[in-house]
N, C-alpha and C positions, 0 to 999 in steps of 0.2 A: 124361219131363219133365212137370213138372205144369203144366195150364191156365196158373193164376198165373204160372207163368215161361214158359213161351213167349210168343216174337215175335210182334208183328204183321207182318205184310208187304202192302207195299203196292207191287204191280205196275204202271209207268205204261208206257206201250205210244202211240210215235204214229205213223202209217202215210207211209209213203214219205218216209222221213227218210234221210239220205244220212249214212254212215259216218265222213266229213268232214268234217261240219256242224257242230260244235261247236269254242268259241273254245278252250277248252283243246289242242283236236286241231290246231290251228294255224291253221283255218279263216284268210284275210285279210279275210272279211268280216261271216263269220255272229258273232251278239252273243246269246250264251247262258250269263249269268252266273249262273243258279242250277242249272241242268245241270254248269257246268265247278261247283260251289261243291261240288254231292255229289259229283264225281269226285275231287275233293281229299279229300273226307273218307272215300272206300270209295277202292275198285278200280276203275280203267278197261281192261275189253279194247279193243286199239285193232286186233285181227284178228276178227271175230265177222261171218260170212256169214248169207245166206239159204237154204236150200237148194234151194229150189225161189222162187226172188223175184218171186212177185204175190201178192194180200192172201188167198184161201182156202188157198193151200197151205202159206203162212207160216202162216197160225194153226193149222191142223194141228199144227204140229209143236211151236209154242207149248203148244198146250191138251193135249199126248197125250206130248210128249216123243219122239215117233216118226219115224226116219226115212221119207222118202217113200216108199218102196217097202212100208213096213210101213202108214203111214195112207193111202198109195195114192192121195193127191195130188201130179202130175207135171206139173200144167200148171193153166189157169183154166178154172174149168167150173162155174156155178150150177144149182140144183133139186137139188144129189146130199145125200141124207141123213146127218147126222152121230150117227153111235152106235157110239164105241170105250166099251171095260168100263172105263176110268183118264181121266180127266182132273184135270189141276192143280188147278181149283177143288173138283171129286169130293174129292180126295183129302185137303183142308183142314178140306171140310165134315163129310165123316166121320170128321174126327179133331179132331171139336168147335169149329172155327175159324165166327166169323161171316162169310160169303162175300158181298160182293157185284161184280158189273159196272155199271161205269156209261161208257158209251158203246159205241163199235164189238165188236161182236163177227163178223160175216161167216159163219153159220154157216146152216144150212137144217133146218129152217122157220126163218122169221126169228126167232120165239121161244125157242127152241131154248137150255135156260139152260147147258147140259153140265156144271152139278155146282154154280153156286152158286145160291145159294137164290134171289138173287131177281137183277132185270137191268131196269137203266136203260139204256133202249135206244137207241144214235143209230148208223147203219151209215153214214151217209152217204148220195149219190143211189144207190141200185141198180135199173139197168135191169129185171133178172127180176125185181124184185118192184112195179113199177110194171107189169105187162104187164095188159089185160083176162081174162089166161087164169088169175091167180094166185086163189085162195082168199080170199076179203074180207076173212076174219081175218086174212089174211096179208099185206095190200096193203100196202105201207108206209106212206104216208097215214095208215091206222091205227094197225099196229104199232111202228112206230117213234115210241120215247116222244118225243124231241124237233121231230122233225114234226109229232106230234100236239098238241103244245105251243105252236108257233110259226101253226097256223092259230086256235088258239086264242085267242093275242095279236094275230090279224087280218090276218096274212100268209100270202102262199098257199104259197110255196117258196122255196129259197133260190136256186134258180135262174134263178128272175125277172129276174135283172138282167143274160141275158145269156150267165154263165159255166156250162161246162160241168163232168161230174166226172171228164174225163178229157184236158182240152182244158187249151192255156200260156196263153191270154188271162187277164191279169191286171188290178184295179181294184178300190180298197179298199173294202171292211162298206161298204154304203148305210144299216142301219138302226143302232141304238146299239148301242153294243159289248156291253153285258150281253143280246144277245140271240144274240150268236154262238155259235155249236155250243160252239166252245172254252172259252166262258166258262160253259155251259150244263153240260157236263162236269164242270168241277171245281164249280160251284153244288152239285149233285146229289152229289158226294162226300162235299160238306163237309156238307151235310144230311146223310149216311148215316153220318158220325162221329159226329155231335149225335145220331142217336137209335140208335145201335148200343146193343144190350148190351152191357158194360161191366164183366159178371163172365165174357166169353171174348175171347180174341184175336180177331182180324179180319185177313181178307185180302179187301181191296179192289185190283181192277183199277179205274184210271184211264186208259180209251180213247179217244184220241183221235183224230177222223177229217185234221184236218189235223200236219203240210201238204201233204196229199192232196189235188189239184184239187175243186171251186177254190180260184185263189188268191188268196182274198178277205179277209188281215186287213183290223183295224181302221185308218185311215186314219193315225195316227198311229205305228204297227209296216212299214208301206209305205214312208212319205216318205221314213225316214233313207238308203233304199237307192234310192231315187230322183234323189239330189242329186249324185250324180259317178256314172264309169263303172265299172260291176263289171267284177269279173276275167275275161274270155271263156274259156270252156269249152277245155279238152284236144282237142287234134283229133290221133289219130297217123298216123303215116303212111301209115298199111295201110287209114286209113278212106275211106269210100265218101264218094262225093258228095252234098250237101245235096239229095233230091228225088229220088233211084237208086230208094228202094227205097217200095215202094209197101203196103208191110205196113200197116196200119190201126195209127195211129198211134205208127209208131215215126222215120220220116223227120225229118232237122230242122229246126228253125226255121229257113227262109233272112233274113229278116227280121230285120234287129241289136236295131232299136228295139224290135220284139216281144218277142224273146229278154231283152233287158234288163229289158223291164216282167215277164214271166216269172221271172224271178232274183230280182225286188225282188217279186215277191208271194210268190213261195216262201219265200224267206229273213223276210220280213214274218211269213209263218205260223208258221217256227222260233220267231223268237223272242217272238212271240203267246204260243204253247201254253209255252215256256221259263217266260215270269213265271205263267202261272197255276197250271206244276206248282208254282211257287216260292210263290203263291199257296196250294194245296192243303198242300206241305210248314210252310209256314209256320205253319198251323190244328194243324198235329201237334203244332209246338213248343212252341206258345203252350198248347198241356193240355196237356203233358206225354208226349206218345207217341211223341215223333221218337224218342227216347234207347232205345227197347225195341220199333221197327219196323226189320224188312229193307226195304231200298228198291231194288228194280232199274226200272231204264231200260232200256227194246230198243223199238227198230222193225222189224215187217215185213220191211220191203223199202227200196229206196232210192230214187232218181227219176232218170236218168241226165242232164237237164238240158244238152242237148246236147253232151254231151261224147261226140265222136267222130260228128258231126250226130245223135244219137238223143236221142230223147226217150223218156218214161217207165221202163216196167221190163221184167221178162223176160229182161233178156240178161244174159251170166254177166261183165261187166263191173264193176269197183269203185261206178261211180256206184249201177249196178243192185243190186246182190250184197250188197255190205260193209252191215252197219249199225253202230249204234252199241250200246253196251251197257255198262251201270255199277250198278256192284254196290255199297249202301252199308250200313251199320248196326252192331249188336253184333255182334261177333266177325270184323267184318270190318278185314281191315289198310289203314291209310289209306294214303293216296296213291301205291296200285302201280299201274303201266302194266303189262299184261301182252300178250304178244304170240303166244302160244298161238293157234293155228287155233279158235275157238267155231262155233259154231252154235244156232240157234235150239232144235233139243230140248234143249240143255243148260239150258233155263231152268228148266224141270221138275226137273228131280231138286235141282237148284242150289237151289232156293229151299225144296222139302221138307228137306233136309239141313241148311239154316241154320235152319229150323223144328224140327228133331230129329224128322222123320216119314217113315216107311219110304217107300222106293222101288220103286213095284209094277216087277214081272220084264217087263209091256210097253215098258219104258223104253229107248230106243235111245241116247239123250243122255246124255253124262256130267257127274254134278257140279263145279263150279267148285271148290267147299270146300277140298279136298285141296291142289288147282292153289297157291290162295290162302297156302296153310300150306308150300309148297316140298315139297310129298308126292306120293305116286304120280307112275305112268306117262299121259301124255299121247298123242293121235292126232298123227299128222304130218300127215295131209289130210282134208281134208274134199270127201265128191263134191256138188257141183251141176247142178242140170239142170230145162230148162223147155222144155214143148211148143211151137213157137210156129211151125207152115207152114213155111216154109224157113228159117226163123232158129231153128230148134232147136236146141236148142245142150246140150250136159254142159259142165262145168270138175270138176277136180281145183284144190286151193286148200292152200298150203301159209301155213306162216310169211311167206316169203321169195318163192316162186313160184309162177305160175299155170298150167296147162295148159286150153286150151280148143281145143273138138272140136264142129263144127255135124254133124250127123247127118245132112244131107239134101246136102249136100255135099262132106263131107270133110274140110273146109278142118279145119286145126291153127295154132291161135295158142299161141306162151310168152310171160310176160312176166316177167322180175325186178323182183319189188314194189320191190325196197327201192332197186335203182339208179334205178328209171323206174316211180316210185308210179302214175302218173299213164296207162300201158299206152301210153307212144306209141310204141313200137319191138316188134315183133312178131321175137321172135327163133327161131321156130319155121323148121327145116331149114339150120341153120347148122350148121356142122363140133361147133364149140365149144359148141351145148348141146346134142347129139345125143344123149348118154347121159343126163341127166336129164330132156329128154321123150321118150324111152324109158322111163324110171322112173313117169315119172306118166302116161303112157300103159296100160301094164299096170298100173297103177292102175286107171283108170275100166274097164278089161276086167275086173278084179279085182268092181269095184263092179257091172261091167251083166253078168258072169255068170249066166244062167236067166233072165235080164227076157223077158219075156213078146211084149216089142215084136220081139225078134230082134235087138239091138244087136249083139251079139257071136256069131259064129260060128267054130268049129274055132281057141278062141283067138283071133281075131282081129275087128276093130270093122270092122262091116260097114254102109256109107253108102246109104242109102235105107230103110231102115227106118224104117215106118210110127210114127210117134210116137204117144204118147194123151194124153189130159189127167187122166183116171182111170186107174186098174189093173182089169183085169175084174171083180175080188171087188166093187166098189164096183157095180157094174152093178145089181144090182138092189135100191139104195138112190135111185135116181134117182125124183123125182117128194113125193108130202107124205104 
C-alpha cells in the first residue's frame, strides 16, 4: 500500500474508564454522545478485558501486543525498564507513519518514547517519580510536559486543592478549564495535526490521564451529576463488608454522600475527556482526515467504584477488568456490537492490519479485522490475573462466563455475565455449574502451566503461591 493511501490512525486511550460507562452501552447515567457517535459509525466490542488491570501492565500489552507472561507484567511495580524489540508506535514509525504521544504514557524512565518519534508528556501524579531518590532529569516536575507547563502558568500542582491520585474525594477544576490536563491533551494534538507532515500518514496516540483520580472535572461536567441521586453501586451477595478488608486502598466507601460526590466526579471526568475527544475528532473532520483515519477507543483498566464495597482496580471483577473499546473508520463495518472475548494485545495487530503493515511474530494479540468481516477462528477465553497480597486473584473470562480463583486462598467464584451482568450471585460449587467451572478451571491450569510462581502443580492449582509483580527475566531491567 502506498504512503498516499494509507490510513491515518489515531489511538485515544483514557485510564480507568469502566466497560459500562458509555451511553450507548446502556449506562443510566453516564452522557457520552461523541463516544456513543463513533460506535454507530465503527464497531463496538462490548466484551474486551484488561489482562492484567492496573495502568503499567495494561500498557504493556497495549504497546507490545504481548500477553503477560511474555512482557512479564503481572501485577504494579514502578523503576522496571521498558525495552521489548516491537512496539505499536516502533512499528508505524518504521513503516514511514508520522508518530506522535501526547499525554500518558506510564512507562520507565519517564521519557522512554518506545517507537514514536516524539512524546507530549502528562503521566499524571506518579509517586516514584516525585521520590528525592529519582534522577532530576527524570523528576516529574521536570519531565513531564504538562507539569512543566502548568508551573510555568504560575501553579504549583494540580494537587493543591486537596485531591489525591488515587483517593474518591471529589470537587470540581478550581482553575479555568483550558488549563485542565484533559483539555491540555487534546490542545497539544491538535497542534501536532497543524504542523504534522502532510506528505505521510500519522499515528497519533491521544492519552488521557482522566478519569483516573482525581476527580476533578470542570465545574460544569460535575453539576449535572450532582442534582438527584445516582445509581448505588452492585453489592452481591458473597461481598465482604464495607471496612473488612484493610488492603491499601481497595475497602469501600462506607460514607453515601462521599461515594456520591465520588460517582459525580468520575462520571464528570467521562464526559469531560468524551467532548474533547469529540473536540479533537472534530479538527480531523473540518481538514478533511476523519474520512481516511482508523479511530479506536480503549482504556487501561476500569475503576470498580464501589461496586461490591471496592474501590479502584486490580480485581478480576467487571468494574475492574471490562473496558470499553470501539473501533471506527475505513473499512470498517458500522454499527456491529460484537461480543467476542478481546483483550488489550489485540489492539496492536488490529490497528497494524487496518493500516495494511505486517504483524511482527512477538505479537500474542489477535487482530479484530477478520473478527469484523465474519472470518476466521476466535479464542473462547481470555486469562486474567493481578498480584495484589491476599487479593490475588487469576479469572478465565469468556463471552458468557466468568471463573475467578484468589491464589492465596483458594476461594473460586463463577459468575454468568449474561443472566447476572452485574456478578452478584457467585455460582461457584453448585451441582449445576460444576462441569463448566471444571472447564474454565483447567483453563487457567492450562494458562499457569510452567509459571515460575508455582501456581500449578502435578496438574493441579496449588493455593499459596508466592505471587510477583514482574516475571524474573524483568529482574535486571529494574533501576535507570
Amino acid at each position: 500500500m502506498s504512503q498516499a493511501k494509507r490510513p491515518n490512525v489515531l489511538l485515544l486511550v483514557a485510564d480507568q474508564w469502566r466497560g459500562d460507562c458509555l451511553g450507548i452501552a446502556g449506562h443510566p447515567e453516564v452522557k457520552t454522545p461523541y463516544l456513543d457517535a463513533l460506535a454507530i459509525q465503527g464497531a463496538r466490542f462490548s466484551r474486551a478485558y484488561s489482562a492484567v488491570p492496573s495502568c503499567i501492565a495494561a500498557r504493556a500489552a497495549l504497546f507490545t501486543g504481548m500477553r503477560p507472561e511474555h512482557h512479564g507484567r503481572v501485577g504494579y511495580e514502578d523503576g522496571v525498564r521498558w525495552d521489548y524489540p516491537n512496539t505499536l508506535a516502533g512499528c508505524f514509525t518504521r513503516a514511514g507513519y508520522q508518530t506522535q504521544c501526547v499525554g500518558k504514557m506510564h512507562v520507565h524512565p519517564l521519557r522512554s518514547r518506545q517507537g514514536f518519534e516524539a512524546v507530549e508528556l502528562h503521566d499524571g501524579y506518579l509517586h516514584f517519580n516525585r521520590s528525592a531518590r529519582i534522577p532530576r532529569v527524570y523528576h516529574q516536575h521536570i519531565a513531564d510536559d504538562y507539569f512543566y507547563w502548568m508551573q510555568g502558568m504560575g501553579h504549583k500542582d494540580v494537587t493543591d486543592t486537596g485531591l489525591q491520585c488515587n483517593s474518591y474525594p471529589a470537587r470540581p477544576w478550581v482553575y479555568e478549564e483550558a488549563l485542565h490536563p484533559t483539555n491540555w491533551v487534546t490542545d497539544r494534538a491538535i497542534d501536532f495535526l497543524r504542523r504534522r507532515d502532510r506528505s505521510q500518514p500519522f499515528f497519533l496516540m491521544a492519552s488521557y490521564v482522566r478519569p483516573h483520580p482525581p476527580y476533578d472535572p470542570p465545574e460544569c461536567y460535575m453539576r449535572p451529576y450532582m442534582t438527584g441521586a445516582l445509581s448505588m453501586p452492585p453489592v452481591g451477595e458473597w461481598a465482604p463488608e464495607i471496612g473488612l478488608s484493610t488492603h491499601s486502598g481497595v475497602h469501600g466507601v462506607a460514607d453515601r454522600t462521599l461515594l456520591q460526590q465520588a460517582m459525580a466526579g468520575y462520571y464528570g471526568c467521562m464526559t469531560h475527556v468524551d467532548h474533547q475527544m469529540g473536540r479533537l475528532m472534530e479538527v480531523l473532520g473540518t481538514e478533511g482526515d476523519l474520512q481516511n483515519t482508523i479511530v479506536m477507543f480503549v482504556s487501561d483498566h476500569g475503576e470498580m467504584m464501589g461496586d461490591h464495597h471496592y474501590m479502584r482496580k486490580s480485581l478480576p471483577y467487571e468494574g475492574s477488568a471490562h473496558v470499553p473499546m470501539i473501533l471506527s473508520g475505513p473499512g470498517i463495518p458500522q454499527g456491529l456490537v460484537l461480543d467476542q472475548v478481546m483483550e488489550l494485545s489485540d489492539v496492536m495487530p488490529t490497528l497494524l492490519q487496518a493500516a495494511g503493515l505486517e504483524i511482527p511474530d512477538s505479537v500474542d494479540g489477535q487482530s479484530a479485522m477478520g473478527l469484523l468481516n465474519g472470518q476466521g477462528k476466535w479464542r473462547e477465553f481470555v486469562h486474567g490475573e493481578h498480584s495484589y497480597g491476599q487479593l490475588s486473584n487469576h479469572y478465565i473470562v469468556s463471552s458468557r462466563d466468568k471463573y475467578v480463583w484468589f491464589s492465596q486462598t483458594g476461594e473460586e467464584q463463577y459468575f454468568d455475565l449474561v443472566a447476572d451482568p452485574q456478578e452478584l450471585r457467585n455460582l461457584a460449587g453448585r451441582p449445576e455449574t460444576a462441569e463448566r467451572v471444571a472447564i474454565m478451571r483447567q483453563a487457567l491450569i492450562e494458562a499457569l502451566s510452567g509459571r515460575e510462581e508455582g501456581y500449578v502443580r502435578d496438574g493441579r492449582l496449588m493455593v499459596g503461591a508466592q505471587p510477583k509483580a514482574i516475571l524474573s527475566f524483568l529482574e535486571d531491567r529494574k533501576g535507570f
